[in-house]
C-alpha positions in Angstrom: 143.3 166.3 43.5 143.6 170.1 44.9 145.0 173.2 43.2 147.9 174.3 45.3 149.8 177.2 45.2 153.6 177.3 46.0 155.2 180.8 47.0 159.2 180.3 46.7 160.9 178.1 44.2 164.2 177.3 45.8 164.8 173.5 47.2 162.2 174.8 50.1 159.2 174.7 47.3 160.3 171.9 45.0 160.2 169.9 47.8 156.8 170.0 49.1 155.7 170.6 45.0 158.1 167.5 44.6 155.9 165.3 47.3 152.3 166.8 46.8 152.4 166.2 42.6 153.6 162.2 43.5 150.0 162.4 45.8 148.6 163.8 42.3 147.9 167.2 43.3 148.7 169.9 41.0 151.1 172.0 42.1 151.9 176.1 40.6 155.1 177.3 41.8 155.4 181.3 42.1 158.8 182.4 42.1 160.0 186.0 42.2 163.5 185.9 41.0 162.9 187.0 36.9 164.9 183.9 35.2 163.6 180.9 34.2 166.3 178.8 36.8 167.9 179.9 40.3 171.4 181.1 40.1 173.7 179.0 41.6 175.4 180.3 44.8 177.9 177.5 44.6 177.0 176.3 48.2 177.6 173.5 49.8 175.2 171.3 51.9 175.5 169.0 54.4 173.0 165.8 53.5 171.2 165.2 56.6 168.6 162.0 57.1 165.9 163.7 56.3 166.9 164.9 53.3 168.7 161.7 52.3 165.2 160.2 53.2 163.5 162.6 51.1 165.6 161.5 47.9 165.4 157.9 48.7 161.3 158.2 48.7 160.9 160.6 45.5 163.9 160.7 43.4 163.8 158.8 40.7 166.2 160.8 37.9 169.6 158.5 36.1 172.6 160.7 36.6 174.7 159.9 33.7 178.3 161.7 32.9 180.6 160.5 29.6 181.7 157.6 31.4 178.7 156.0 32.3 176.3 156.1 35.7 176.7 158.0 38.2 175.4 157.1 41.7 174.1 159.1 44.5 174.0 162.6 44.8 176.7 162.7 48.0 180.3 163.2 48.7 181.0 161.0 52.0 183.4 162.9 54.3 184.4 159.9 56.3 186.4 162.1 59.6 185.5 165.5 61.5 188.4 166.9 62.7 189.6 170.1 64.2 193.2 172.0 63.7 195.1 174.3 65.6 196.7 177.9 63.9 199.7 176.0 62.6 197.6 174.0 60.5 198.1 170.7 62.7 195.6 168.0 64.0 194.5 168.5 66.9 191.1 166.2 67.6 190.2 163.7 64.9 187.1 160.9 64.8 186.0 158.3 62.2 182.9 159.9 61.5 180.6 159.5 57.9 178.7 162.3 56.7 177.3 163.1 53.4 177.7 166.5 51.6 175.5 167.6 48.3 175.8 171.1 46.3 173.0 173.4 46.0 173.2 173.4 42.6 172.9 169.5 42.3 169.7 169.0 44.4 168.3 172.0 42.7 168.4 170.6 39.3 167.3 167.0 40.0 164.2 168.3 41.7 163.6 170.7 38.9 163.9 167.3 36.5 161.5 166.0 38.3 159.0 168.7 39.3 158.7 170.2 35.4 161.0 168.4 33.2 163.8 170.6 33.0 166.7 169.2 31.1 170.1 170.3 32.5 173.8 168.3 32.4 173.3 167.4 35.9 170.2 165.0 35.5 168.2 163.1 32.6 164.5 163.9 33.4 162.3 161.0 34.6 159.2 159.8 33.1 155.7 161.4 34.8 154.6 158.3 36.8 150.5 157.1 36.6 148.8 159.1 39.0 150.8 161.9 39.1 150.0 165.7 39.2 151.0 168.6 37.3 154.1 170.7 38.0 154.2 174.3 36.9 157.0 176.6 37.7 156.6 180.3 37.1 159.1 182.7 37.4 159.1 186.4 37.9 155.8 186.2 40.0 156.1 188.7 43.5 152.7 188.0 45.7 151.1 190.7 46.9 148.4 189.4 49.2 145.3 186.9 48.6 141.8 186.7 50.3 139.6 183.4 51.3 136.9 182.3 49.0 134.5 179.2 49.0 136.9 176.4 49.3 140.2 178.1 48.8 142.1 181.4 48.4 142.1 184.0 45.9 146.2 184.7 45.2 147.1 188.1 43.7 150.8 188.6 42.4 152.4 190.3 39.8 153.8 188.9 36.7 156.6 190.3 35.3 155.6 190.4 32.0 159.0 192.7 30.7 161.4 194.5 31.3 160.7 196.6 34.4 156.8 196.2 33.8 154.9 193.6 35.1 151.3 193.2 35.2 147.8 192.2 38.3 146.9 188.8 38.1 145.0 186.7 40.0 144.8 182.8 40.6 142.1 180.3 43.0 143.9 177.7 44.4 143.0 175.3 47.7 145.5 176.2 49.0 148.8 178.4 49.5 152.0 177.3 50.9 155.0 179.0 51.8 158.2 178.0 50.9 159.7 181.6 50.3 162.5 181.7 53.2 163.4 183.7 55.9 162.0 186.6 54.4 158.8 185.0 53.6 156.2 187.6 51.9 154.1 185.4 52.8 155.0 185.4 56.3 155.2 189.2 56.8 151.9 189.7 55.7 150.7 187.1 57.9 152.3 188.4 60.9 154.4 192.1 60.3 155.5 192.2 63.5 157.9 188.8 63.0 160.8 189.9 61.8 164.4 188.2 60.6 167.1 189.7 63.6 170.8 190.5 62.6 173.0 187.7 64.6 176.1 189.7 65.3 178.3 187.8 62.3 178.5 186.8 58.9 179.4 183.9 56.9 182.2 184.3 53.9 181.4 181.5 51.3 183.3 180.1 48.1 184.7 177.0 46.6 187.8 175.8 45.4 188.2 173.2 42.6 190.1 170.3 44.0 192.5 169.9 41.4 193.7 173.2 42.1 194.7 172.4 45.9 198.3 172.2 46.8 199.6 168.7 47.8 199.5 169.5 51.5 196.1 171.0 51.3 194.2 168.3 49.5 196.0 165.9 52.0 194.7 167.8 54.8 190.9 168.7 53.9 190.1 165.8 51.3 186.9 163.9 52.1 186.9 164.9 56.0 184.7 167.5 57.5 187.7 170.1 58.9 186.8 173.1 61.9 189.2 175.4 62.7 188.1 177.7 65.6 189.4 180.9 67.2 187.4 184.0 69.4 185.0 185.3 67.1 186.3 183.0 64.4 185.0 179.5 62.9 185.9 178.1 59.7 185.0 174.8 57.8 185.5 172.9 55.2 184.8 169.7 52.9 184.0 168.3 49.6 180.9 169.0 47.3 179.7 167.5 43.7 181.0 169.5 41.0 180.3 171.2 37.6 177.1 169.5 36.8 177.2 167.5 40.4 179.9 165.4 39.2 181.7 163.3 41.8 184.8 162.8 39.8 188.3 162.9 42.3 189.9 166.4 40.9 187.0 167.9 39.7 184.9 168.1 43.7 184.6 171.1 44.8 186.1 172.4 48.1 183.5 174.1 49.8 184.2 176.0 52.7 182.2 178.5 55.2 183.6 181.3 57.2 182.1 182.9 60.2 183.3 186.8 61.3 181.9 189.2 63.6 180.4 192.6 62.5 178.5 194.6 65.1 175.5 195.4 63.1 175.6 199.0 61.7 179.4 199.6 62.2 181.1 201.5 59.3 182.9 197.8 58.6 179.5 195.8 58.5 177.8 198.7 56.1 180.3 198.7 53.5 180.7 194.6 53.5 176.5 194.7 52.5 177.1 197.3 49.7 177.9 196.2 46.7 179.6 197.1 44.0 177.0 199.2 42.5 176.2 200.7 45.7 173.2 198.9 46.8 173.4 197.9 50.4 171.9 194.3 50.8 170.1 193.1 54.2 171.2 189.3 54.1 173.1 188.2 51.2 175.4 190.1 48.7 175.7 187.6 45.8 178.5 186.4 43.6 179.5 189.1 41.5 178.3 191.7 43.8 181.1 192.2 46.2 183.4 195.1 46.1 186.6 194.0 44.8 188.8 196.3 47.8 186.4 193.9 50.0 187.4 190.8 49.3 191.1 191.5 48.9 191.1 192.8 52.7 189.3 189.7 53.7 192.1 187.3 51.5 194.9 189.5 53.5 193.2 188.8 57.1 192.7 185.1 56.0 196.7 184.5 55.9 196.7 186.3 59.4 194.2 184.4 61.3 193.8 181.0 59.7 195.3 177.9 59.3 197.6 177.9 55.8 195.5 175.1 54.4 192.8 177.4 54.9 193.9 180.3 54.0 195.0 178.5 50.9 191.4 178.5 50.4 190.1 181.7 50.5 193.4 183.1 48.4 191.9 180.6 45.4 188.3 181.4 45.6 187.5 183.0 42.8 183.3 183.9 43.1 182.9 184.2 47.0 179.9 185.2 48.2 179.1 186.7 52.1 175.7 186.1 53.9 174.5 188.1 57.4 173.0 185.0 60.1 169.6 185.7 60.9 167.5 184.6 63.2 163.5 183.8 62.8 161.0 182.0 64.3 157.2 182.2 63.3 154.9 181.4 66.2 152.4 180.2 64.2 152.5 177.4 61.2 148.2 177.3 59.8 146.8 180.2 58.8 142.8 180.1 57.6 141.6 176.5 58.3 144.6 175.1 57.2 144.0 177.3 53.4 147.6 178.7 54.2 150.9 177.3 55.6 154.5 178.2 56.1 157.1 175.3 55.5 160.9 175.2 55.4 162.9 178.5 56.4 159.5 181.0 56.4 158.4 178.8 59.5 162.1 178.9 61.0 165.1 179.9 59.2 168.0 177.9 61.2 172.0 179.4 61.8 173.8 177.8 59.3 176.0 175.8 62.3 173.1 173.3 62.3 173.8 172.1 58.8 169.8 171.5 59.0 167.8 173.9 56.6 167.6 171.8 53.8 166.6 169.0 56.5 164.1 171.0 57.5 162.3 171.5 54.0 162.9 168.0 53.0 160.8 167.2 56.6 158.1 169.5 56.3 157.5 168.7 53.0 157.1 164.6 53.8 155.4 165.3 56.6 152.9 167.6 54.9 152.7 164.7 52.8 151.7 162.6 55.2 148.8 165.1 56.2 147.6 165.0 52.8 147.7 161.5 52.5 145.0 161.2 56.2 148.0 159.6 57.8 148.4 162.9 60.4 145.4 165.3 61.3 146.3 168.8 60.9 147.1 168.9 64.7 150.0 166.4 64.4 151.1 167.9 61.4 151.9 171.3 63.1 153.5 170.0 65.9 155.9 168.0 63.9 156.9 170.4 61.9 156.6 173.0 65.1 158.8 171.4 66.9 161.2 170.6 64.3 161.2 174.5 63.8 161.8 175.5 67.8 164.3 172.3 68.9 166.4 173.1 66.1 166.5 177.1 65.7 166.9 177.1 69.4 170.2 174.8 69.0 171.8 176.9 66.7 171.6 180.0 68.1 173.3 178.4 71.4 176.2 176.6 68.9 176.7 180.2 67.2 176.8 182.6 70.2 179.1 180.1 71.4 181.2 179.5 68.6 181.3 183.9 67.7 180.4 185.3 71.3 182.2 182.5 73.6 185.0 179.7 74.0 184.8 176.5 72.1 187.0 173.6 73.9 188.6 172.7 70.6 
């Protein structure tokens, strides 16, 4: 078994930590946000295979609710369809695709990782053979240097209030997992750097019970587009509260893509919050400045369908995110001693529906080189070319969909 250190605990890092404990490594997880579990975003994720494969091979939690077992972890949207300004269909196809919450996927890998009891999941039983899973929070990394077998990690713990304190660990490794703004990354290579995309994505949910008649009818368990220049907006079901998958109490999750030229007056004062504090990539629930939002509620009824307009009227926590785009030219760092998975190798346009894919395949296929069944060689071109084939995809379906003309 090898000491391994993870740098990012989001679904990125439970993942791999997830896959290399079940090998019976054990695994530290260094996270930098200072509580002891993520906050929830209240996003919405589209299930890919990869990451339905991931949960099929490593999941082993019992979702239970008051009225007994739940299965799966998915709401299936069983159409795609597209509408047109009046709200109407316009294109429609049978077409099943599975849709998780952020929050949901969070806390069963967390159940199983290090035992955390939540109402989403009942934690598993440790299986024979198993490693340790530690997840430490408040931890910032600061740099490391090789030693005899392994690295030395320094980071700094947050030990209080605004203090925080040196410390140093040895592990065989460090991965990491720690996004598109990877530390990790940046000190690996300063001169890769996340680029502004031209837009942003406006995010929120809407409980279904609180969805008109015509709306539910509409958006209910299909995946719905609406497009328009410089405009795309979509929509469909998630888990809710606790990742139920009761009818009435899903969440409708939506995503909205508008342009901002980067720097404009407009795109400076959507990053600033309410306290002030510009933000480079996400401001987060909460942060937003009230006069904000109740501009972008007053443009929705002007530019978008009424069922989705509906939508953003009703949000109540929204949230807005700047697309970035980053690509690391390199994956193994120091004979293999340090590695970037998930979104600090690549971090994908959201259009592609495929960063939580990407995480969930890194980390099996890392796996897989752990286990001898790929040399290191195969192992970075997998995950390589996973990274360039699908960061170079959306960047062409997002300069199309905000810089050019969609046919629907």
């Amino acid at each position: 078994p090898k000491n391994i250190l993870i740098v990012g605990g989001s679904l990125g890092g439970l993942f791999a930590g997830t896959a290399l404990t079940r090998l019976g490594h054990h695994v530290r997880i260094l996270e930098r946000n200072p509580t002891p579990l993520l906050h929830d975003q209240g996003a919405g994720i589209v299930a890919g295979g990869d990451t339905q494969a991931f949960f099929a091979k490593y999941d082993r939690s019992s979702r239970t609710t008051a009225k007994g077992k739940v299965d799966g972890l998915v709401v299936t949207s069983r159409a795609r369809q597209y509408l047109d300004r009046r709200g109407e269909v316009i294109h429609f196809e049978e077409r099943a695709q599975r849709m998780t919450s952020w929050d949901l996927l969070y806390h069963v890998l967390r159940a199983g990782f290090d035992g955390v009891e939540s109402g989403y999941v009942e934690v598993p039983r440790r299986g024979e053979g198993e490693g340790n899973g530690v997840y430490e929070y408040g931890c910032m990394v600061t740099g490391w240097r090789e030693v005899e077998g392994g690295v030395e990690v320094e980071y700094e713990k947050r030990v209080d209030e605004g203090k925080s304190e040196l410390q140093k660990e040895t592990a065989d490794m460090l991965i990491a997992c720690d996004g598109g703004s990877s530390t990790v990354r940046q000190i690996l290579l300063p001169d890769v750097q996340r680029a502004y995309a031209g837009y942003v994505a406006w995010r929120g949910t809407v409980l279904e019970s609180e969805l008109s008649e015509e709306a539910a009818k509409t958006l209910a368990e299909k995946f719905t587009f609406y497009h328009a220049p410089a405009l795309q907006i979509l929509a469909y079901l998630i888990p809710g509260r606790n990742g139920t998958l009761e009818k009435g109490q899903r969440l409708m999750n939506y995503v909205w893509y508008c342009n901002y030229p980067e720097g404009s007056p407009e795109h400076n004062e959507l990053m600033t919050d309410v306290h002030g504090k510009k933000h480079p990539v996400t401001v987060p629930v909460g942060g937003m400045q009230p006069k904000i939002w109740e501009q972008q509620q007053r443009h929705a009824k002007e530019v978008l369908p009424p069922q989705f307009a509906e939508l953003v009227e009703k949000t109540k926590q929204p949230f807005v995110q700047a697309i970035m785009d980053v690509i690391s030219p390199q994956q193994v760092f120091q004979g293999a001693k340090v590695l970037l998975l998930g979104d600090a190798l690549a971090g994908f346009r959201p259009h592609t529906a495929a960063s939580t894919s990407q995480a969930a395949f890194d980390a099996m296929t890392l796996a897989d080189f752990m286990a001898g069944k790929l040399d290191l060689q195969g192992f970075e071109e997998e995950c390589t070319s996973f990274a360039k084939s699908v960061q170079k995809a959306g960047v062409e379906m997002g300069d199309r969909s905000q810089f050019g003309d969609h046919p629907l």
